[in-house]
Structures are given as C-alpha cells and as structure tokens.
C-alpha positions in Angstrom: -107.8 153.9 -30.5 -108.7 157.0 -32.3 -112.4 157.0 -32.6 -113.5 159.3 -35.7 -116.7 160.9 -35.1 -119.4 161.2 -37.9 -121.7 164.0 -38.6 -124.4 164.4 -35.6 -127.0 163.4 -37.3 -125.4 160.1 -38.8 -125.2 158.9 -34.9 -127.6 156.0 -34.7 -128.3 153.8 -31.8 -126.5 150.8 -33.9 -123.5 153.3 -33.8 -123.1 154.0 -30.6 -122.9 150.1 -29.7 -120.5 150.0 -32.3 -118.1 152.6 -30.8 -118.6 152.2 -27.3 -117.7 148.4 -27.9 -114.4 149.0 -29.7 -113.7 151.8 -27.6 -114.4 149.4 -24.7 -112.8 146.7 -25.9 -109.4 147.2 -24.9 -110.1 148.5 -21.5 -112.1 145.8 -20.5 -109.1 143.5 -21.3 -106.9 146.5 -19.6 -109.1 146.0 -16.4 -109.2 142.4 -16.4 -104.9 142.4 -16.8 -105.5 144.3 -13.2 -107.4 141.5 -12.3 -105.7 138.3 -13.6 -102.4 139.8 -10.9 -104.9 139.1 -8.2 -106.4 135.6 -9.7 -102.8 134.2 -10.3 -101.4 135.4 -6.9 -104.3 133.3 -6.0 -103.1 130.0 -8.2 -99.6 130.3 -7.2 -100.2 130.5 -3.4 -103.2 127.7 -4.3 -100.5 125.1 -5.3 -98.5 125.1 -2.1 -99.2 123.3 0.9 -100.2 126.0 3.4 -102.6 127.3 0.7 -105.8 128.1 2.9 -103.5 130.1 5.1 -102.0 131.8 2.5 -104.9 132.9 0.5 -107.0 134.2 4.2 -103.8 136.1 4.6 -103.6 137.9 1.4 -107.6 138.3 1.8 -106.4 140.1 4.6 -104.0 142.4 3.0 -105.2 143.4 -0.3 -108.4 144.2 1.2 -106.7 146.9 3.3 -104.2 147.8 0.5 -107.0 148.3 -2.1 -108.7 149.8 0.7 -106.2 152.8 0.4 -105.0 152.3 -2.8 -108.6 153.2 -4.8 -108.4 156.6 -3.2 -105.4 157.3 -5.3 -107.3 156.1 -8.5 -109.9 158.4 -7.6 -107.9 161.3 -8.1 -106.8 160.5 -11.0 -110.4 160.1 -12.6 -110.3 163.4 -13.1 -108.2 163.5 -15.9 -110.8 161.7 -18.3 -113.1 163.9 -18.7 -110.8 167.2 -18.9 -108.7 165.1 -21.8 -111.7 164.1 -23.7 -113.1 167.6 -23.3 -110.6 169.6 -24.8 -109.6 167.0 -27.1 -113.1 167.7 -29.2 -111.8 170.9 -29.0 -108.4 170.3 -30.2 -106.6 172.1 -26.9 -103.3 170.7 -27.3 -101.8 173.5 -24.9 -104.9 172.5 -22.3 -104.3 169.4 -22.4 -100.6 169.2 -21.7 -100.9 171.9 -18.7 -103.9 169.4 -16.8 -101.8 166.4 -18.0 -98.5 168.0 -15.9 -100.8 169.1 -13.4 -102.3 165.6 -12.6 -99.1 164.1 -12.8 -98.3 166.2 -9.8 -101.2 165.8 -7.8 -101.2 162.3 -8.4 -97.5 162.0 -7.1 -98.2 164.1 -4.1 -101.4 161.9 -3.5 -99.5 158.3 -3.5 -96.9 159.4 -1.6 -99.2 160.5 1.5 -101.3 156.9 0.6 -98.0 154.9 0.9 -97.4 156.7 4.4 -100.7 155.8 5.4 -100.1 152.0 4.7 -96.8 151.9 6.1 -97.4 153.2 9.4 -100.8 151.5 9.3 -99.9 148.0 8.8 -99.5 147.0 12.3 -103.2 147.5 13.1 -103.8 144.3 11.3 -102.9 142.8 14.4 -106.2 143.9 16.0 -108.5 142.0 13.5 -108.8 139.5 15.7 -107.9 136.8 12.7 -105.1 133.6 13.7 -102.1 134.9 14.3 -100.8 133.2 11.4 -102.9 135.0 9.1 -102.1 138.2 10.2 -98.5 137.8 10.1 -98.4 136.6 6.8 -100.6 139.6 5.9 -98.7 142.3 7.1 -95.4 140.7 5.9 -97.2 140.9 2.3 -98.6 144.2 2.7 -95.4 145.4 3.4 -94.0 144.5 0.2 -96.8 145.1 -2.4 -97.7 149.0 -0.8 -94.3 149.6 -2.4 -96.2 149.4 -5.8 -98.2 152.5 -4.7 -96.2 155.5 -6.3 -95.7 153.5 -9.3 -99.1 152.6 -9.9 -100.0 156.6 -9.8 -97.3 157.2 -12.5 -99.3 154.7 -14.6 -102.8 155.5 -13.8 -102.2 159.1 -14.8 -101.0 158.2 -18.0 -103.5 155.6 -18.4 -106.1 158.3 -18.2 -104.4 161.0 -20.1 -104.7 158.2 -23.0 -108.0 157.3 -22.6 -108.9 160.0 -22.5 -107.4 160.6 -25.9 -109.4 157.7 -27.3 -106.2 155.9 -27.4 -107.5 152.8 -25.3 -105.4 150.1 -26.9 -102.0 151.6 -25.4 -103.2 150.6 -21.6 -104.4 147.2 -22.7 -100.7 146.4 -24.7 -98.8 147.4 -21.0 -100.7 146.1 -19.0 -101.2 142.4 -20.7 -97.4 142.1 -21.4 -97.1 142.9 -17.5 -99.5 140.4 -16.6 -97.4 138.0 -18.6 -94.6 138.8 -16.7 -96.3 138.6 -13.4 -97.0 135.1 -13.9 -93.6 134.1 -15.2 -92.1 135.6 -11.6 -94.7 133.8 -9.8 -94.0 130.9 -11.2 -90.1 131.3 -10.8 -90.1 133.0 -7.1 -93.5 131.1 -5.4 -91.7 127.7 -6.2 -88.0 128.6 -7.2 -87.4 127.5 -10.5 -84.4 127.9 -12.3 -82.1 128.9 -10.0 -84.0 131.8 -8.2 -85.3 131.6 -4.2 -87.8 129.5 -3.6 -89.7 132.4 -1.4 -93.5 130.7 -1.0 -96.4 133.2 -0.4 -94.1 136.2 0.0 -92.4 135.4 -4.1 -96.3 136.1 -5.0 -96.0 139.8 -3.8 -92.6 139.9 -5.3 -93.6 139.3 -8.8 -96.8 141.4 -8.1 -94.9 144.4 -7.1 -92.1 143.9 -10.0 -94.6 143.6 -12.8 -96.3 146.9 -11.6 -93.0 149.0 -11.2 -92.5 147.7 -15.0 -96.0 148.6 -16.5 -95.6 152.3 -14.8 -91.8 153.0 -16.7 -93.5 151.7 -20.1 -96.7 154.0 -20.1 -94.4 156.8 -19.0 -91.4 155.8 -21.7 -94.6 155.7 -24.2 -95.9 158.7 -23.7 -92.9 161.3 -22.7 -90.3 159.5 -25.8 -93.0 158.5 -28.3 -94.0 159.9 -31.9 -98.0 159.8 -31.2 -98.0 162.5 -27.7 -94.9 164.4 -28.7 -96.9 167.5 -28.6 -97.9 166.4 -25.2 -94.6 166.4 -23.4 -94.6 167.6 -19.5 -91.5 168.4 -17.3 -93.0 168.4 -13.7 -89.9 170.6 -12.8 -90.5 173.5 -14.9 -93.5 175.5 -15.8 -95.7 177.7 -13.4 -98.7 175.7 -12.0 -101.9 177.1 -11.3 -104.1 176.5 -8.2 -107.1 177.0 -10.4 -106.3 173.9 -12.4 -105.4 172.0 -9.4 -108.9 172.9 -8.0 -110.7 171.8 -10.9 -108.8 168.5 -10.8 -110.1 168.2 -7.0 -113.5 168.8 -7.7 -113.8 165.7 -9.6 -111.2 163.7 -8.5 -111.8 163.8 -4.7 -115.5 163.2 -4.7 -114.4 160.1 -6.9 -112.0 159.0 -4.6 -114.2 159.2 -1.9 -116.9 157.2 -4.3 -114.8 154.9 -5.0 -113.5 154.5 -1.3 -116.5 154.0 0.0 -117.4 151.2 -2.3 -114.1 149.2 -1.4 -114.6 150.0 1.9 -118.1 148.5 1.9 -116.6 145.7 0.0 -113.4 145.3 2.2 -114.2 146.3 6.1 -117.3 142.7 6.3 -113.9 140.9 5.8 -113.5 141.4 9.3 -116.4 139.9 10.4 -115.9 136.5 8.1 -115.1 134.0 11.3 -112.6 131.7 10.1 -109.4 130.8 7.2 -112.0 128.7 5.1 -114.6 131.1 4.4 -112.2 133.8 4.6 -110.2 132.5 1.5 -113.7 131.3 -0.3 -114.6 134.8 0.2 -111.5 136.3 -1.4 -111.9 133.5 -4.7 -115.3 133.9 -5.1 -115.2 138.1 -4.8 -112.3 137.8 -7.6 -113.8 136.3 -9.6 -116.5 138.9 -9.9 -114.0 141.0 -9.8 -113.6 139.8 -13.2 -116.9 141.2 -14.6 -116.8 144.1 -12.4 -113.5 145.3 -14.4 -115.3 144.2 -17.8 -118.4 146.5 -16.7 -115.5 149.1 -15.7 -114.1 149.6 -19.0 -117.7 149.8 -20.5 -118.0 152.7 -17.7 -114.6 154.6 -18.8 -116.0 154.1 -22.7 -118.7 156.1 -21.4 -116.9 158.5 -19.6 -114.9 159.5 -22.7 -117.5 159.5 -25.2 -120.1 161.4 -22.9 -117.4 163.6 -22.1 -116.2 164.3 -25.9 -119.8 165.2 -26.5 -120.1 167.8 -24.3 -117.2 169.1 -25.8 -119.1 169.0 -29.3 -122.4 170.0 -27.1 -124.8 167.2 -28.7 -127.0 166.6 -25.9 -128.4 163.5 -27.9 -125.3 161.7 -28.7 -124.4 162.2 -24.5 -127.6 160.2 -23.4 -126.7 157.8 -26.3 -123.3 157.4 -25.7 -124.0 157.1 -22.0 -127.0 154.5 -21.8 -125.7 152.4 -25.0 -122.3 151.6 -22.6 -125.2 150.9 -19.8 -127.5 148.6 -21.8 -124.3 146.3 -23.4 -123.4 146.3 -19.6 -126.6 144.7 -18.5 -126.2 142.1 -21.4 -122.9 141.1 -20.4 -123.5 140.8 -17.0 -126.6 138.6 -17.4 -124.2 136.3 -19.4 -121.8 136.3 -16.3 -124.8 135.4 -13.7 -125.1 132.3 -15.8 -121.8 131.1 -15.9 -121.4 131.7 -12.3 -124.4 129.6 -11.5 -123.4 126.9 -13.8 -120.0 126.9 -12.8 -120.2 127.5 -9.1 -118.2 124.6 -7.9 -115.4 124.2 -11.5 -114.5 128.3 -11.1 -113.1 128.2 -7.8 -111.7 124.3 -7.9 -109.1 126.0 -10.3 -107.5 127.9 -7.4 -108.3 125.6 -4.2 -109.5 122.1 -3.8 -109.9 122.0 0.0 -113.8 121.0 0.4 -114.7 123.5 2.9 -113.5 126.6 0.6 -115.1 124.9 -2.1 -118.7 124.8 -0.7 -118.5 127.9 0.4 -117.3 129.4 -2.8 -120.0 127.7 -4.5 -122.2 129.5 -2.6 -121.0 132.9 -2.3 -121.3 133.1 -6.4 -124.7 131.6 -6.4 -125.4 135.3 -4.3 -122.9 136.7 -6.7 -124.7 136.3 -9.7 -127.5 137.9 -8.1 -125.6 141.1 -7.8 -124.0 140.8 -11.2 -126.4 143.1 -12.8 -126.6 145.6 -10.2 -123.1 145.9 -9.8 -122.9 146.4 -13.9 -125.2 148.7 -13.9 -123.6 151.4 -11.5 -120.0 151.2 -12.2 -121.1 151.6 -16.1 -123.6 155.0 -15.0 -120.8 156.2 -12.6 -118.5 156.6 -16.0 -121.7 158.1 -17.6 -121.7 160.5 -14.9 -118.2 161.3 -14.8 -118.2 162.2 -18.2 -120.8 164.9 -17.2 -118.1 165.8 -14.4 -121.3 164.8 -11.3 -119.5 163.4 -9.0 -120.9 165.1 -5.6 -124.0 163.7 -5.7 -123.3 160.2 -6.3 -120.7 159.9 -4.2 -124.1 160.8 -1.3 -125.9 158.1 -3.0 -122.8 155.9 -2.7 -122.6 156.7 1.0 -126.1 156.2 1.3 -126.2 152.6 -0.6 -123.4 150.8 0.7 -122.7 152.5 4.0 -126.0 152.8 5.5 -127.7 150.3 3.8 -125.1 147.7 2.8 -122.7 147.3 5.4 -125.3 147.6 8.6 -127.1 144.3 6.3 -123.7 142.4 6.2 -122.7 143.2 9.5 -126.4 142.1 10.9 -126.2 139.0 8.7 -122.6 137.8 9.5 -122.3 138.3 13.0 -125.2 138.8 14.8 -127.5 136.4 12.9 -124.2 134.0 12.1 -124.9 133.7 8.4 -120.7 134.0 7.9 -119.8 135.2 4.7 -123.1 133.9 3.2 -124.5 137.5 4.9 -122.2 139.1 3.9 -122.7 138.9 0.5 -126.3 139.9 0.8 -125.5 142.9 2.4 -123.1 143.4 -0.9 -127.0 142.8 -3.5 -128.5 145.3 -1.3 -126.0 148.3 -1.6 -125.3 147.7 -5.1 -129.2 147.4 -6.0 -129.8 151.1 -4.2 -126.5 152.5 -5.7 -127.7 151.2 -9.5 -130.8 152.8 -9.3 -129.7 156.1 -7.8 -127.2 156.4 -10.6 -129.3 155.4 -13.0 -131.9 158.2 -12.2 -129.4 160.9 -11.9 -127.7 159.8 -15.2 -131.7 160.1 -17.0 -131.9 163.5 -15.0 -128.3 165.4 -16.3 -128.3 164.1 -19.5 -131.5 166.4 -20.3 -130.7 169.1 -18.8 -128.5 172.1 -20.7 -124.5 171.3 -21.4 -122.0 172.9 -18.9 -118.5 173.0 -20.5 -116.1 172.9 -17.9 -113.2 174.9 -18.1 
C-alpha cells in the first residue's frame, strides 16, 4: 500500500494512527497467515486419536526449527529500513543493488541454517522427552526444515515490499497459502479423496507445500510484474560490493541475534516442561499468543517503515510520532487480547484439544499469558521503532540481558527446581518481556531526540 505523505506540518497525532493502522493493517493479517499454519497443524493433529502425542511432538520440533529458523529472518530485517530509506529519496538504482544484495545473503544464510538442522536433528534424542515424542519430532523436523531456503526467497521479498509501503502484496500470498495449507491438511492428515492418509506427518506435508508455494508467488510478483519492473535483480550478473553486504550485516546480524535470543528464551524452558500434557498445553496456549504477538509485529514493521521513511525526509517529529503512535495502538490492542484470554481461558484451547489435563493446564498458562500481553506488545512494536532508526546493537544487549539472564534463570528455577511445570515457566516469560519493554522503550525516547543519521 502506497502511503502518500502530506506536508510536515499537516502530520498530526490523529494522522499518524491513521497511517500506521492502514499501513499495519495488512501485515498484521500477513503475520497472523504465519500463524494460523501453526494453529491448524495444531487442529488437524488435534482430531486424531494419538493427539496429545502428536502435538508434544511438534512442540518439540518447531521449537528447535524456529529456534534456527528466526536467525534467517533476522537477516533479512535489514532490508526495511534500507528500502524505506531510499525510497523517500526516490533511489531506484539503490534500491535494486541492496534488493540483489539481500537476496544473496539471504540465500547463502538459509542454506548454512538448513545444514545446521539437518545434521542437528538427532540431538533431539537427548531431551530426555518419551521416546515416542521425540521420534515423531525428528521425523517432522525432517520434513518441514526443507521449507527453509524457500522461506528466505520469500522473506526477502516480503521486506523489499514493505519496505516499499506495499504491505498488502505479503498479506494476499500469504492468506491464499494459508488457505491452501489447510485444504492439504485436511486431504493428507486424514486422506480424503483419494490421497494417503499420512496422520501427523501429512501436517508437515501440507505445511512445507504451502510455504514452497507462497516463496514462487512473491518472487513471480516481483521479478514478472508491472508495479517493480524497475526493480529487477539477476543474482548471476552484476558486481557486488562488500560495502553493501556490510551494511546489510550491521543490521541484520544484531537482529538475528535479537531475535534468536528471544525464541531461544521462548523455546529452550520447553525442555524442562516434565511431561506430554503440559507439554502440548504449553505449545496451544504459547500459539495462541502467538496470535497477538504477530498482530503487535506488524504494528512493529509499520513502524519500522514509517520511522525509517522519515529519516529519509529528516523530520525528527514525524519519527517519534510515527514510532510511539504504532507503540500506543499496540498497548490498546493488547489490553483487548489480555481480556479475551482471561475470559476465554478454557473455550480457546478446547478448539484444538479436549483431553482434561491439557485443558486445565492451558487454561492456566493464558491466565499468565495475558499478564505478559502488554509487555510483550510493547517491545516487539519499539524493536520495529528502533530498526527503523537502524539501533540494533544495543537492544540486542538489552535483549540478552532480559530474557537470558533474567528470564530463563526465572523459568528454569520455577520449573524444575521449585516444580511449578510449565506454570514457571511462563513467569519466567512476564519477567523478560517486562525488562526487555522497558529497555526498549527508553532507548526508543532516547534516539528519537537525538540528530538524524542517514545511512548510506
């Protein structure tokens, strides 16, 4: 969506809700598409018999696949800001050499992640979970890390896009392939209509299909449509330059790493969760605020792009507008979310498993969950803010700080020694996210005051 922007002094508070909303808009429902793969491999394996098992097991495995694959995501942050950037300036020729350039890096990146998974897998085995689990794990880990060089091919056109304002092109490809996701989960979890009836493993299947689809479409948009035909990259010809690969780096491995250390906090206290029940209450009730998280997320790449466009135009007002008017509709919707999770503690996860003991442990995981709703709103949305100013050193230290030292130690302490199960756990998970929101938040309020550095 092709955001016009009005004379500086026309930009009012009342605007910049406007126009971070409809900029917003379709990445939220972008985000959430991510989301809604993981909530109906959830359904699908729900309906069938073996269903605790089942939903432990990809617990299991998507929290070391995402683990990994968040690092590759990372890197391609970095494109955002550059786009938005020089497209206030109306680079054409700037942007077309950093697209081409992060389409390589990107590749090289998610080609060294997949070899990490793949010759990684195996160590699930020493989780110490039932053997069951684990081999159902691994089995589906094997199939959906197949999904990682594809996903890099969209992610880097995804950000090339956004950061073109064009948010709605994202949100198109990646609804249609959630539509198609559930269709193959529906014809390869239960075999209808004459294909194999494959169980948990058709889940990953239709996963890894839908993805491999959604990458060709943003590419076959971008390289063979009218709207970026001034755009087009050949990765095979052209000089590159180490300088613009560096400048890539700067941002996108301290976002990686920012990123990674989140997940990680997030995905390592599933180790310590002792058994299949609160194991897959864990995974239903964390996806479900996964839910809000990605809505909060697409609030945070709005900010990235319209904080970074303004340091393009240097209007030092308009950044600390842009950036804390995505913060403050952030905090609203979040507070909506805490309410409906407490209200609907027990209906939200019945959808995806009726077993009692998942149930009552679900019920009260997102009772803690909607205590952490606002924190966790409030830094993904500031981390955009901040990427937008191209600070992403520093709050990848706070981010170390919050949820490595701070969070995990809590979760571990809670879980294991003091027994609390996933219930500590997810304390652990308010108090990181409370340090890292107010750490971002302060930094955000610092930058924004200080004198515009264009980047190259």
């Amino acid at each position: 969506m092709n955001v016009p922007l009005p004379p500086m002094q026309n930009q009012s508070w009342k605007y910049h809700f406007l126009q971070t909303v409809l900029l917003a808009l379709p990445v939220c429902l972008s985000n959430v598409g991510h989301i809604t793969v993981d909530l109906a491999d959830n359904y699908f394996v729900g309906q069938l018999p073996e269903r605790t098992l089942g939903q432990a097991a990809i617990s299991l495995a998507g929290s070391f696949y995402v683990l990994v694959l968040v690092l590759g995501i990372g890197v391609s942050y970095s494109l955002t800001p550059i786009v938005a950037e020089l497209n206030a300036k109306n680079d054409k020729e700037g942007i077309a050499t950093h697209l081409r350039h992060s389409m390589i890096l990107n590749l090289i990146t998610s080609a060294g992640l997949f070899a990490i998974l793949f010759f990684c897998s195996g160590f699930l085995r020493y989780t110490g979970k039932d053997p069951i689990v684990v081999d159902i794990a691994i089995k589906f880990l094997n199939v959906i890390m197949l999904s990682m060089i594809p996903l890099s091919v969209f992610f880097t056109f995804k950000q090339f896009t956004e950061g073109m304002s064009d948010t709605r092109t994202a949100m198109v490809i990646t609804i249609a392939a959630n539509v198609l996701n559930i269709l193959l989960n529906y014809l390869l979890v239960f075999g209808k209509f004459g294909f194999p009836q494959m169980g948990i493993m058709g889940s990953c299947w239709a996963t890894f299909i839908s993805r491999t689809l959604m990458a060709v479409s943003m590419f076959a948009y971008v390289r063979f449509g009218k709207k970026y035909s001034g755009y087009r990259i050949n990765l095979f010809s052209g000089k590159t330059s180490k300088d613009i690969f560096k400048s890539h780096l700067r941002i996108g491995i301290p976002s990686a790493l920012m990123f990674g250390l989140e997940v990680a906090a997030f995905s390592i206290p599933t180790l310590f969760i002792p058994d299949s029940a609160q194991l897959a209450a864990h995974r239903l009730a964390l996806s479900l605020a996964a839910m809000t998280y990605m809505v909060s997320s697409g609030l945070g790449a709005a900010a990235t792009i319209r904080v970074g466009h303004y340091v393009g135009m240097g209007d030092k007002l308009a950044i600390r507008r842009a950036g804390f008017s995505a913060i403050l509709l952030s905090v609203g919707f979040m507070v909506l979310s805490a309410i409906l999770f407490i209200v609907f503690r027990r209906q939200l996860p019945a959808i995806f498993n009726e077993e009692t003991a998942v149930l009552n442990y679900a019920a009260i995981l997102l009772l803690i969950g909607a205590a952490f709703q606002l924190f966790d709103g409030i830094q993904v949305t500031t981390q955009g803010a901040l990427r937008g100013l191209k600070d992403t050193v520093y709050p990848g230290w706070v981010a170390f700080i919050a949820y490595w030292l701070i969070g995990l130690p809590i979760s571990w302490v809670l879980c294991v020694p003091l027994e609390m199960g996933a219930t500590g756990v997810w304390f652990g998970f308010v108090a990181g996210l409370f340090i890292a929101a107010i750490g971002f938040i302060l930094r955000f309020n610092k930058l924004s005051r200080l004198p515009i550095v264009s980047a190259n």
